[in-house]
GULO-647546 format. One record per residue: residue in one letter; x, y, z of N, C-alpha, C, O in turn. Coordinates in steps of 0.2 Angstrom, whole numbers, plus 5000, padded with zeros to 4 digits. Layout:
! residues N
aXYZXYZXYZXYZ...
***
This chain:
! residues 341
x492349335032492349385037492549355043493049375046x492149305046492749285052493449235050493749215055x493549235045494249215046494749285044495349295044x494449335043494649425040494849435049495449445052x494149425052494349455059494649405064494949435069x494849335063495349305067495949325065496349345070x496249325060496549365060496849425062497349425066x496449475060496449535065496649545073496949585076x496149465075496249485080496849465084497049495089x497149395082497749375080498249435081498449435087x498449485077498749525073498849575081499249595084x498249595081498249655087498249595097498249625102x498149525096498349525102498849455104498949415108x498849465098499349385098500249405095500749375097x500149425093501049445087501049535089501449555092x500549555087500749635086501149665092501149625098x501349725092501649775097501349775104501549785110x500749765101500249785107499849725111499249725112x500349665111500049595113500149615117499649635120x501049645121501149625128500949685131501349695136x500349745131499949765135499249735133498949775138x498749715131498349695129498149615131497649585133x498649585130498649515132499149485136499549445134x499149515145499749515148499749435148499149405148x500449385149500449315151499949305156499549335159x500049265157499649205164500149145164500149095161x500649175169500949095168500849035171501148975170x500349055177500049005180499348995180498949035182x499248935178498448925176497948885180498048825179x497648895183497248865187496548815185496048835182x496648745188495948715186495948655192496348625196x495248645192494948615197495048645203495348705202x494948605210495048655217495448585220495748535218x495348615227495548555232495148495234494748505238x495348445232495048375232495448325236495948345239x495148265237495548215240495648155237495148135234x496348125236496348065231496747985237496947995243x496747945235497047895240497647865236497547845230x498247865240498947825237498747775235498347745239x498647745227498647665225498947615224498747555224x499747655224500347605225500847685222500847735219x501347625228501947655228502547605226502647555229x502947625221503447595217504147615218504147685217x504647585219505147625216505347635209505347585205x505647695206505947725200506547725202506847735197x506847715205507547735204507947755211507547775215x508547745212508847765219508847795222509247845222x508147795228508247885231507547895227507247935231x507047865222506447895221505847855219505947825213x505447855221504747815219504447855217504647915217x503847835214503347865208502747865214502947835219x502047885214501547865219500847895212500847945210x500447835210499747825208499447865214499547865220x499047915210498647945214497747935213497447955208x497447905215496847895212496047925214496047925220x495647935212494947985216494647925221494347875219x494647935227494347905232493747845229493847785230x493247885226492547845220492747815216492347765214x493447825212493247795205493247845201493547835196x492947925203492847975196493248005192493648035195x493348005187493948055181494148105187493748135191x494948115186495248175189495048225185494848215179x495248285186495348355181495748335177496248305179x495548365169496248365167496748395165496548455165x497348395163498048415164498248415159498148365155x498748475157499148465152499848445155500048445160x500448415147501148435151501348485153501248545152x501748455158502248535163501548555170501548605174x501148525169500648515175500848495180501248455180x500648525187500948495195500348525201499948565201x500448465206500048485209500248495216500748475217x499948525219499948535225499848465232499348425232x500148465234499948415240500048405245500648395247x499748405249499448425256499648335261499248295261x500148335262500448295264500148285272499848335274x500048225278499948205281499948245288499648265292x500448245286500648305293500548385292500748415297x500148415286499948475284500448505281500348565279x501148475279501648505273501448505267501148455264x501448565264501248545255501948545253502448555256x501748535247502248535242502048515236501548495235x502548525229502248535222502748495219503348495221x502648455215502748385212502048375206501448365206x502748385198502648405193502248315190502548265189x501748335189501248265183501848205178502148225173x501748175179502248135175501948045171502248005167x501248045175500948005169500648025162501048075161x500248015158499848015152499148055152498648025152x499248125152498748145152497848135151497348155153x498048095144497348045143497048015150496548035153x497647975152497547945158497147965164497547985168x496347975165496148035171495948005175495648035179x496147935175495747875181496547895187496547895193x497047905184497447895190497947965189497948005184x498347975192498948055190499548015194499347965198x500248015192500647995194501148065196501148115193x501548055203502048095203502648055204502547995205x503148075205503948055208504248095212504148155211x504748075218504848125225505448075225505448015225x506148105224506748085224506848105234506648165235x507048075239507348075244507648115244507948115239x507748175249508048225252508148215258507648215263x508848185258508748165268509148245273509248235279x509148305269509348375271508848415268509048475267x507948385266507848455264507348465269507448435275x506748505268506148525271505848485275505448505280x505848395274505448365278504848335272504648275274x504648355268504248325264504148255259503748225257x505048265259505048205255505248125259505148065257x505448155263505848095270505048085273504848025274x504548135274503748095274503448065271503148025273x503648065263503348045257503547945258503247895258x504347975259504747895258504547875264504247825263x504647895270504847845275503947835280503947795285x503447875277502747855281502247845277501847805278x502347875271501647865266501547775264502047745264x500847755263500947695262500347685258499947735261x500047645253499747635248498947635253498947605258x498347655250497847655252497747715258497247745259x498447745261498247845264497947865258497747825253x497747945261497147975259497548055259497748085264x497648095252497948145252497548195250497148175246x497648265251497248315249497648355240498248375240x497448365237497848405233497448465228496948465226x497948505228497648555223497848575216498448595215x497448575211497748595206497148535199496548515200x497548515195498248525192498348615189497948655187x499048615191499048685188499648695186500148685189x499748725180500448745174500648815175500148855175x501448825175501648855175502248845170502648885168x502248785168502748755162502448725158502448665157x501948775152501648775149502148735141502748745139x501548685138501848645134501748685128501148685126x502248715122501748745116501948705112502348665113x501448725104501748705099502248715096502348775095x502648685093503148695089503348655083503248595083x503648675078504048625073504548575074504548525071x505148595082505248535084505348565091505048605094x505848525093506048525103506648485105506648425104x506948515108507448515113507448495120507648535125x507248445122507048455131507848415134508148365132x508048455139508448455143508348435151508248475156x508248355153508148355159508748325164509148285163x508848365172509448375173508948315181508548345185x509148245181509048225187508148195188507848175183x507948205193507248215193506748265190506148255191x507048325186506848365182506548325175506348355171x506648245176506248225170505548215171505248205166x505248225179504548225178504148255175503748225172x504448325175503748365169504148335162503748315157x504648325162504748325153504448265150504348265144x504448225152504348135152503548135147503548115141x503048175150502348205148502548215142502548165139x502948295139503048305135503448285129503248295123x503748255131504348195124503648135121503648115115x503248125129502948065124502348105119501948075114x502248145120501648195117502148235109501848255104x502648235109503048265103502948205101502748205095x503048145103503248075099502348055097502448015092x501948055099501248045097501248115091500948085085x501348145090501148205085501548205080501548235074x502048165081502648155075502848225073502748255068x503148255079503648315078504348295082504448265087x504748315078505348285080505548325085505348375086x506248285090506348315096506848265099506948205098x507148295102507848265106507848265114507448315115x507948235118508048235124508848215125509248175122x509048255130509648245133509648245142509548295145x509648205145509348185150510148165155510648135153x510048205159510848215164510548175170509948175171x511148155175510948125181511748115182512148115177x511948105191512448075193512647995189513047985185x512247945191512447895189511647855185511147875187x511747795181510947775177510547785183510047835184x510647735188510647695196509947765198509347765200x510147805198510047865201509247895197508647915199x509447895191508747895184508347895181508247875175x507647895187507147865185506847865179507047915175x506447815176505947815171506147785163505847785157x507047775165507347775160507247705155507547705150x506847675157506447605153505847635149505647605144x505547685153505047715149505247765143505047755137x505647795145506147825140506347795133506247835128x506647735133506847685129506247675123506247655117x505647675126505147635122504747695117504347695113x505247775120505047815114505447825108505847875109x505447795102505947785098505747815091505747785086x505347905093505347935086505748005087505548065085x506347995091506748055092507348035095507447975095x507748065096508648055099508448065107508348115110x508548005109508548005119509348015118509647995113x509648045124510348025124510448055131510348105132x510647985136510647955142511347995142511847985139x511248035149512348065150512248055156511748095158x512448015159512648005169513448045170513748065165x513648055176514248105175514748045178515348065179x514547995179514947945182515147895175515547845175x514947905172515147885162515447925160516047905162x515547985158515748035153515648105156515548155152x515748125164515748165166515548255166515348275161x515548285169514948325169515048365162515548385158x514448355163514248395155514448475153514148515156x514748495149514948555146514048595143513848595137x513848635146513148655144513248675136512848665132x513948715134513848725127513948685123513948695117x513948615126514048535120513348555119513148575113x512748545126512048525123511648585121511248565117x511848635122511348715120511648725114511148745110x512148715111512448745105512148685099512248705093x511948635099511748595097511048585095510748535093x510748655097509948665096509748655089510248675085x509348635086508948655079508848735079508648765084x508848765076508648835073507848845076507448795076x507848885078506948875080506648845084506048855085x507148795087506648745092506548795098506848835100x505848745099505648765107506048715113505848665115x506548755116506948735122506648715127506348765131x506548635131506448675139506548615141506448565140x507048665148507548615153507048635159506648675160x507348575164507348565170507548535174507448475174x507848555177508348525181508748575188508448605192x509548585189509748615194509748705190509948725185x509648735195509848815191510348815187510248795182x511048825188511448825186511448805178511748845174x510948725176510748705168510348765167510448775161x509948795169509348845167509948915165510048925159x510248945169510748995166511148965163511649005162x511248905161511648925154511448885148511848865143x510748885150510248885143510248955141510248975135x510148975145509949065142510749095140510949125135x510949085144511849105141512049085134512149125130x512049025133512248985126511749015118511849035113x511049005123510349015119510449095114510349105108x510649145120510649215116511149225112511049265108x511749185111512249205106512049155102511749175097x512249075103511949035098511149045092511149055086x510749035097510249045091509649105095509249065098x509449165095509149205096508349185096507849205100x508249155091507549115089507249075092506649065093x507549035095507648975101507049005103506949065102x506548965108505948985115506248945120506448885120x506348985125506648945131506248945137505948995139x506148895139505448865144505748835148506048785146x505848855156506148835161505648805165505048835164x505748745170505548765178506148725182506548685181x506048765189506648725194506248695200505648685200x506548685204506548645211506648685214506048705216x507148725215507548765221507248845221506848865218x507648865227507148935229507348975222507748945217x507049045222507449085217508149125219508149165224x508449125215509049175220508649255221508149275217x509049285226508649365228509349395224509949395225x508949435220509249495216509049585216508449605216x509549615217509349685220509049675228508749725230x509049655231509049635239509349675244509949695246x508849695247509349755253509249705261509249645262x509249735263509449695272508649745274508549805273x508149705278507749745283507349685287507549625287x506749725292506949665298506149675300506049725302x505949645300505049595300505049585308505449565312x504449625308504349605315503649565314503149595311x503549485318503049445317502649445322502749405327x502149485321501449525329501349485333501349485339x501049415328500549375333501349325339501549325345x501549315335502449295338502949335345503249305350x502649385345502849455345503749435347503949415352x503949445342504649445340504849465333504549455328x505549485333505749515325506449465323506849435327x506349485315506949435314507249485307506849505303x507849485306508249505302508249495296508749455297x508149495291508249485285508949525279509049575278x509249475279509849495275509849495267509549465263x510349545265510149545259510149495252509849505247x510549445255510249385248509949335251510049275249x509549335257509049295258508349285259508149305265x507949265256507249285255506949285264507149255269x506249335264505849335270505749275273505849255279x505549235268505449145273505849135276505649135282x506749105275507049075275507349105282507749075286x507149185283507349215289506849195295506949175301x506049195292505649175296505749115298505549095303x505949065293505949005295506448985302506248935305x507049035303507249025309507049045316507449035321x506349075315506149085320505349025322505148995327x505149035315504549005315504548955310504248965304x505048875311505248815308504648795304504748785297x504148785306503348765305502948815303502348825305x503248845299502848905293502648875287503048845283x501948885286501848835277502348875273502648935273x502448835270502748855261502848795257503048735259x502748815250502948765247503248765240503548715239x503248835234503648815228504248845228504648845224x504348905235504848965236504948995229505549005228x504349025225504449045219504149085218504349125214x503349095220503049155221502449155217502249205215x502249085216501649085212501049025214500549005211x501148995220500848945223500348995228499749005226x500549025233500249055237500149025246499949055251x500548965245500648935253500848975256500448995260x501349015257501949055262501449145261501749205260x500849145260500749205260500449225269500249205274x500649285267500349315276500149375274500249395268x499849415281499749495281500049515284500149505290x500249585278500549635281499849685285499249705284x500449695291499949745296500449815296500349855301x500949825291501349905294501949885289502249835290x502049925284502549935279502549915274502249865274x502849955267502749925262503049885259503649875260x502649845254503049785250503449805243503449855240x503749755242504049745235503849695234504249655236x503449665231502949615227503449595224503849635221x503449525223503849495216503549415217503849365217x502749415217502649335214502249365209502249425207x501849295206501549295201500649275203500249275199x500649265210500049245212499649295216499149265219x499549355219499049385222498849435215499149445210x498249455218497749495212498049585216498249595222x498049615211498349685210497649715219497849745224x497149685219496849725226497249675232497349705237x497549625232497549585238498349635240498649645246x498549665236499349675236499349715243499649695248x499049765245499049805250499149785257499449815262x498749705257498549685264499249605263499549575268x499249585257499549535259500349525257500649585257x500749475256501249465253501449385252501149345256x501849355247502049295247502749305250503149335246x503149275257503549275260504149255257504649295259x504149205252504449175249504949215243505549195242x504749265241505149315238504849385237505049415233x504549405240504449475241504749505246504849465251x504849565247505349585253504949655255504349675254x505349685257505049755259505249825256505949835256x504949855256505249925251505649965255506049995253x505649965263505750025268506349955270506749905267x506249985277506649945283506449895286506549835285x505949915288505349855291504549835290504149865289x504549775291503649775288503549725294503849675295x502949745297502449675303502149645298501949675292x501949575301501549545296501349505303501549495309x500749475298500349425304500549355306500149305306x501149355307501349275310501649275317501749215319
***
C-alpha cells in the first residue's frame, strides 16, 4: 500500500500534467541564516583568481551544501556579492570560493584581491542553490572561465558515484584556469582542457552537438555559451536537461522606457528600454546594495511608494509584491513608479 501510494503520488505531482500547477519549482532554496566565518588562507588559483577557505569563527560544522550552492557575502565595506561553493561538500569544517579580478567591475572583487587578508572576519548568507545538482544516467558540464566553480563540486560527485560524464572546460589561456590540477586527478570521465590561445575559440555546435542522448546538461560560463546550449540543444537532442547559471546581469526583454522617481533622494532618473532599474539608479545613487542582478538574492530590493510593478524575480512572496520590488530586473507597468531610495 505505500509503495501503491508513492507512486501515485509521484504520478500526480511529480511526472503528470498537473505537477506544473501542484508542484510549482523553487529554484532557489534557502538554508541556514546569516553567520560570521573568518578568511583562513588566501591562495592563488590561477591569473587574476584566488580561491579563500572560509572557516566558522569556533571551530563548528558549517551548514551544509549541495553542488551548484553559493553564498552570499557581505564583504568589508558592506558590498555583497554571490560566489558559487567550490570545495567538497562533506567538507563542513571549511567552504571554499574563488573571485577572478575584475579591474572594471563593481568593486567587489578588487576588495577581495587587493584588501582581504587571512584571519578578517566576514559575514555570509546561505548556502543557497539555485543550480540545483540532479540525478541523472550521465552529464555533460560545460565550464566557460571561472564558471568552473559550481561545476568542479559537481564532476567530482559524478566521478564518486561512477556515472559517466564529460567536462569540456573553455578559458582564454591554461595560465588564466583555475583548478586545473584538481581536475586532472579526476580520471573516471573525459576532462577536455580548450584555451582559445591553443585551438581557438570554440565552435558551440562542436561541444553541444556532442551530447549523449539524455544527458543532463549544465554550462556556466559567459551568456553567449548558455544561448547556444539552448540553440544547439533543441534541434540536436530535445531530451537533453539544461541547467544554466551566469555571472552577468540578465538581458532586459520586452522593455519599455519609464522614469523612477527616488523620494528619500528626492530626484528622478530615466530608465531606458534595455536597461534594467538598477543600472539607471546606479547613476544616480553609485552606493546602492545589489548583488546577483538576476532577481533572486534580494540585495537590490526597495519600496515602492506610487506605481505599478512588473515583477520579474524569483525572490519576494506573492503579499510582499505590492509594497516592494527587486531593482535589478523588474520595471514598471506605467510610466513611472517612486520607490524608497
Amino acid at each position: 500500500m505505500i509503495a501503491s501510494a508513492a507512486d501515485a503520488y509521484k504520478r500526480v505531482f511529480v511526472s503528470g500534467d498537473a505537477a506544473q500547477v501542484l508542484s510549482r519549482p523553487q529554484p532557489v532554496r534557502h538554508t541556514g541564516y546569516d553567520f560570521p566565518v573568518v578568511v583562513e588562507r588566501i591562495e592563488p588559483e590561477a591569473d587574476e583568481v584566488v580561491s579563500l577557505s572560509l572557516t566558522d569563527p569556533d571551530g563548528a560544522l558549517l551548514p551544509a551544501w549541495q553542488p551548484g550552492a553559493h553564498l552570499d557575502v557581505v564583504l568589508p565595506s558592506g558590498r555583497q556579492r554571490q560566489y558559487s561553493l567550490t570545495s567538497d561538500p562533506a567538507d563542513r569544517r571549511r567552504y571554499r570560493i574563488a573571485v577572478r579580478h575584475i579591474a572594471d567591475g563593481g568593486g567587489g572583487s578588487r576588495e577581495i584581491h587587493e584588501r582581504l587578508r587571512a584571519g578578517d572576519r566576514l559575514t555570509v548568507r546561505g548556502p543557497r542553490n539555485a543550480f540545483a545538482f540532479i540525478e541523472a544516467e550521465q552529464y555533460l558540464f560545460v565550464a566557460g572561465g571561472i564558471g568552473i566553480t559550481p561545476i568542479l563540486p559537481m564532476v567530482a560527485a559524478a566521478e564518486r558515484a561512477g556515472i559517466p560524464w564529460r567536462l569540456m572546460y573553455l578559458g582564454r589561456s591554461r595560465a588564466r584556469m583555475p583548478f586545473l590540477c584538481e581536475l586532472a586527478r579526476l580520471t573516471g570521465g573525459d576532462v577536455i582542457v580548450r584555451p582559445d590561445d591553443e585551438f581557438g575559440v570554440p565552435d558551440p555546435r562542436m561541444i553541444f552537438e556532442q551530447t549523449p542522448t539524455g544527458a543532463a546538461v549544465y554550462v556556466c560560463g559567459p551568456p553567449p555559451l548558455a544561448e547556444a546550449a539552448r540553440r544547439v540543444l533543441s534541434l540536436h537532442d530535445p531530451t537533453a536537461s539544461l541547467h544554466t547559471e551566469r555571472f552577468s546581469p540578465l538581458p532586459v526583454r520586452d522593455g519599455a522606457p519609464f522614469r523612477i522617481r527616488l523620494r528619500r533622494s528626492g530626484t528622478e532618473v530615466d530608465v531606458a528600454a534595455d536597461e534594467s532599474a538598477l543600472a539607471a539608479i546606479r547613476r544616480r545613487l553609485p552606493g546602492v546594495a545589489y548583488s546577483c542582478q538576476q532577481g533572486f538574492c534580494g540585495t537590490c530590493r526597495a519600496g515602492v511608494l506610487a506605481g505599478e510593478v512588473d515583477h520579474r524575480d524569483r525572490f519576494l512572496q506573492d503579499g510582499e509584491r505590492d509594497r516592494s520590488m527587486l531593482t535589478c530586473v523588474s520595471r514598471a507597468r506605467g510610466t513611472e513608479l517612486d520607490i524608497d531610495l
